[in-house]
N, C-alpha and C positions, 0 to 999 in steps of 0.2 A: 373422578372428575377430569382428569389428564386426558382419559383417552376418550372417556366422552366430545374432550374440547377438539382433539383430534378429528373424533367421526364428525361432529358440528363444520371444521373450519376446512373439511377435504375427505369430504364424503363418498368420494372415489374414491379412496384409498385400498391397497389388496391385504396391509395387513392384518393377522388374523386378530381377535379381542384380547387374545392371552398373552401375542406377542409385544401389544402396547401397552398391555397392564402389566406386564413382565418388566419393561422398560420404564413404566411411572413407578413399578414398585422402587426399581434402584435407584432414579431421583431424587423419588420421597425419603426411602431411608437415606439419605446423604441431609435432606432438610431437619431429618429426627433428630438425627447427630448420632446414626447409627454406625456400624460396621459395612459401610456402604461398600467398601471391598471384597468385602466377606460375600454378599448379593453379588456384585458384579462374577466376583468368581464360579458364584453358580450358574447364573443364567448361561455364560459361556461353557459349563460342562454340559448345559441341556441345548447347545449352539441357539439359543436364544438372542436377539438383537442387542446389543447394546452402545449403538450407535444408529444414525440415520443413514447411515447406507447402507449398513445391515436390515432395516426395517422399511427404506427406501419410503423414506418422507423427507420433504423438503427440509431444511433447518430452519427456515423463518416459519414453518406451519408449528415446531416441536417450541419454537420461541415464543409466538402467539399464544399457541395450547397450555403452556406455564405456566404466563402472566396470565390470561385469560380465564381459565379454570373454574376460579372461583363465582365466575358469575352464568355460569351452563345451568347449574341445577335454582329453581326459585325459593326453595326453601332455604335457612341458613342453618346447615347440616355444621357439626365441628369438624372441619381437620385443617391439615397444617396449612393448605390453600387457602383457608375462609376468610381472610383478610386480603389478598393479592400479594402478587410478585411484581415490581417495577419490571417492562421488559427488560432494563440492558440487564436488573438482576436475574433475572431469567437466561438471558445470554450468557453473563457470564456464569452460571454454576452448571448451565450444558457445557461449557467449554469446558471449565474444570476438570466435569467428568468425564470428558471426550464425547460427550455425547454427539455434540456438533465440532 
């Protein structure tokens, strides 16, 4: 849903599908309350983005795409998005992760 909200809200964009779902995967696992470090570390051995200059999306588009998310698909599919993200929490846990 992340990178869908992505391709929805900046549909120009050049990055490729894997590298944004790359990047929602290690968001997500940080919302699971997974080993979100453990992720980041990989995607960086496969030089994978894992920030928005590596992936070269704005940070108010990766802020929107967060909070947003949840309301791309019409159906109400489970995951950890299907309720919303307040933006600034959306803001602040890209900051966290360096993401922005």
């Amino acid at each position: 849903m992340f990178c869908h909200a992505i391709d929805f809200l900046l549909p120009e964009n050049t990055a490729l599908h894997g590298e944004k779902v790359a990047l929602g995967t290690y968001i997500m696992s940080f919302l699971h309350g997974i080993d979100f470090l453990e992720i980041k570390d990989v995607l960086l051995s496969y030089k994978l983005p894992v920030n928005y200059q590596q992936i070269n999306i704005p940070q108010e588009i990766l802020i929107k795409a967060l909070s947003t998310a949840h309301k791309i698909r019409g159906d109400r599919r489970y995951t950890i998005l299907r309720d919303g993200i307040k933006k600034t929490d959306a803001e602040n846990i890209l900051k966290k992760l360096e993401v922005i």
